[in-house]
C-alpha positions in Angstrom: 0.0 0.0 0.0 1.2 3.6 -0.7 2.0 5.7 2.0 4.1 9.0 1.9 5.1 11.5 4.6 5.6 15.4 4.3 8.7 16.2 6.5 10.7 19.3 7.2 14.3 19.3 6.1 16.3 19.2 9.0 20.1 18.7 9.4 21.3 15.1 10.5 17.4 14.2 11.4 16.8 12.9 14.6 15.6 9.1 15.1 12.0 9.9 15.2 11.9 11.8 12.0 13.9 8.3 9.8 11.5 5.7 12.0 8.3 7.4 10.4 9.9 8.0 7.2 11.5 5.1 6.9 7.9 3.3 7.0 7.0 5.6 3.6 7.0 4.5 0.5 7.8 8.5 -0.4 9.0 10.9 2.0 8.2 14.8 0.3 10.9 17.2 1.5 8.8 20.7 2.1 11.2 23.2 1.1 8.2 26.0 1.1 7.4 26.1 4.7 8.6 28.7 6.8 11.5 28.7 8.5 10.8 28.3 12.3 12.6 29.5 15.5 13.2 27.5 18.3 12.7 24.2 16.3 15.1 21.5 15.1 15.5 23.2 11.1 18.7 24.5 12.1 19.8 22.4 14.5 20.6 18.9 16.1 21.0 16.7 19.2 24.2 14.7 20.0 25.4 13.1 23.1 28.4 14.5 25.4 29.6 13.1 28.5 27.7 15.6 30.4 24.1 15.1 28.2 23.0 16.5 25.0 24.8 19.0 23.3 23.0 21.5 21.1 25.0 22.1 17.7 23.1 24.9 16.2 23.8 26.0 12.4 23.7 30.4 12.7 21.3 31.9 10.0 21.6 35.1 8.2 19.4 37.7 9.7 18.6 35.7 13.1 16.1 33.7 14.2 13.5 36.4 13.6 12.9 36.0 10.1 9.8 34.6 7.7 11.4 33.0 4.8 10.7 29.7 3.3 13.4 27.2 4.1 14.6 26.8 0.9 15.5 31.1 0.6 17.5 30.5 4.2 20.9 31.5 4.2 23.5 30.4 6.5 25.5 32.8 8.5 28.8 33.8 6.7 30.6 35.0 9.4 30.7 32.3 11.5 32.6 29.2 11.1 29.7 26.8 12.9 30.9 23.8 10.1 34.5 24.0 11.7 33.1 23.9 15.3 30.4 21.4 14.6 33.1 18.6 13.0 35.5 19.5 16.3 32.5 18.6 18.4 31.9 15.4 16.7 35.2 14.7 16.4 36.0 15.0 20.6 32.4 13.9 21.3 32.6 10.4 19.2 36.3 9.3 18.9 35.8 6.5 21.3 32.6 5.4 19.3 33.0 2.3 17.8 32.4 3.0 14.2 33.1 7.4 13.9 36.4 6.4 12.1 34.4 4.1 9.6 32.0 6.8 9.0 33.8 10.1 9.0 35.3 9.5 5.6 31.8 9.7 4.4 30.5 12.6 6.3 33.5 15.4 6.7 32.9 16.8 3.2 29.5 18.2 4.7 31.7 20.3 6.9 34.5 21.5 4.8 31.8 22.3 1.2 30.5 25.7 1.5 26.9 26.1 1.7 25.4 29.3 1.9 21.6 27.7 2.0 20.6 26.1 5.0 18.3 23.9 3.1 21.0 22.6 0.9 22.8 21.5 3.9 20.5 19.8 5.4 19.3 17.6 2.3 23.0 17.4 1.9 23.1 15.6 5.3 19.7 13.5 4.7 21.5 12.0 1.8 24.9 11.6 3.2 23.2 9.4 6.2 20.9 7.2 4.3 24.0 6.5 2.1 26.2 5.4 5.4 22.8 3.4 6.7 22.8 1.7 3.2 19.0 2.6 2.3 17.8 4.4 -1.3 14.3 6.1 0.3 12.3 7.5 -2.2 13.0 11.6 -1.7 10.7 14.4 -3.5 10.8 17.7 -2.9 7.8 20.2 -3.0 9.4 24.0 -3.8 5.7 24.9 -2.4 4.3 25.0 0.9 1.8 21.9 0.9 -1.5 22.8 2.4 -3.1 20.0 2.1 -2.2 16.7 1.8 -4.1 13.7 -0.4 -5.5 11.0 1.0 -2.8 8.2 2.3 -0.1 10.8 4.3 0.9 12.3 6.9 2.1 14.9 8.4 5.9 15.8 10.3 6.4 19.5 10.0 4.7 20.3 13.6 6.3 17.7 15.3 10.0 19.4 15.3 9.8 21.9 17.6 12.0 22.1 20.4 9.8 22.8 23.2 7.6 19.5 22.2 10.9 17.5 22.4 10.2 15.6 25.4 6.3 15.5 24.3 7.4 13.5 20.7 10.6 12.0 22.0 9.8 10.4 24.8 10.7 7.4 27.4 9.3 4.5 24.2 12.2 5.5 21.7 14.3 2.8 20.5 17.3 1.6 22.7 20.8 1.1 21.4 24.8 1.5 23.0 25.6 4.8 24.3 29.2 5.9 24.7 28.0 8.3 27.5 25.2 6.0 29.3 27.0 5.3 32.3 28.0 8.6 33.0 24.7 11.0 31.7 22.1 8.0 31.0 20.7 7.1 28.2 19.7 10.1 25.7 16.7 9.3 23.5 16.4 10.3 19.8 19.1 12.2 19.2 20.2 12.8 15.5 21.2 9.8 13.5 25.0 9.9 13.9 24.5 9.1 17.5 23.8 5.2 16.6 25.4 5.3 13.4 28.6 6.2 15.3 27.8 3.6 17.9 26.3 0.6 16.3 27.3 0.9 12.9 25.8 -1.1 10.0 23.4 -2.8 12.9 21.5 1.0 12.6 19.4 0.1 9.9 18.2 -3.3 11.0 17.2 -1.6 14.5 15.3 1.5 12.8 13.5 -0.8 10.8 12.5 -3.1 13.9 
């Protein structure tokens, strides 16, 4: 049976967003919704010894603005791709696969993009390529107001304040570099199990 999903482009997407999408037969990328502040469009959740750490990706003009995502540009004048690969770099060298996958993943931080939504398809790709999966991708230049019959609906469930609403105590389980010092930290972005449990990702997202 056909199903598809309408999703917001986000960068390295969070566990939640690739278990629903991952159950699509289509997954429609909105690139005509508006940008949103204080949700996960510009930014993602990876684990530190001390909890989750917040890597956010600066935009052009602040937080304040009203464009759709795809007219979103990144800041210039900061250098957030240099920090972000440091922090994955000191948060993950002791994971058991970062060296396997970093190979695959470091040209998202040393390309220039000046769109945010360019990176963050950018990153959707590079991680469905390291779990081994082709999913079906289209992307809507428009702001879908309605959906057909037979989808549904992600955009409103990436804001950061509904975090521990969506994400909560049921997510999926897996090794931790961190757990015994800041517990387990559910649905973070993708390269959290990626880095720790390698090619078994894909089999326990598709559980």
């Amino acid at each position: 049976m056909s199903f598809f999903v309408v999703c917001p482009v986000l960068p390295f997407p969070n566990l939640y967003w690739w278990k629903n999408c991952l159950k699509a037969t289509e997954i429609i990328l909105d690139a005509g919704e508006h940008f949103q502040k204080m949700s996960f469009r510009n930014r993602y959740l990876i684990a530190g010894p001390d909890g989750v750490i917040t890597l956010s990706i600066p935009v052009a003009e602040g937080r304040q603005q009203r464009r759709p995502m795809r007219d979103v540009l990144t800041d210039p004048r900061d250098k957030w791709q240099i920090r972000h690969w440091r922090t994955l770099q000191s948060a993950y060298n002791r994971s058991p696969y970062f060296e396997f996958y970093a190979p695959m993943l470091e040209h998202l931080f040393v390309n220039t993009y000046e769109q945010l939504y360019d990176f963050n398809v950018a990153s959707v790709h590079a991680l469905a390529s390291c779990l081994g999966i082709a999913p079906v991708f289209r992307e809507s230049r428009e702001y879908i107001s309605l959906l057909p019959e037979g989808g549904a609906d992600l955009r409103g469930d990436f804001l950061c304040k509904d975090y521990e609403g969506h994400f909560g105590a049921d997510s999926l389980r897996y090794y931790q570099v961190f757990e015994d010092r800041a517990g387990f930290l559910p649905n973070l972005s993708l390269l959290d199990i990626l880095f720790n449990e390698g090619p078994a990702a894909r089999s326990l997202l598709l559980r």
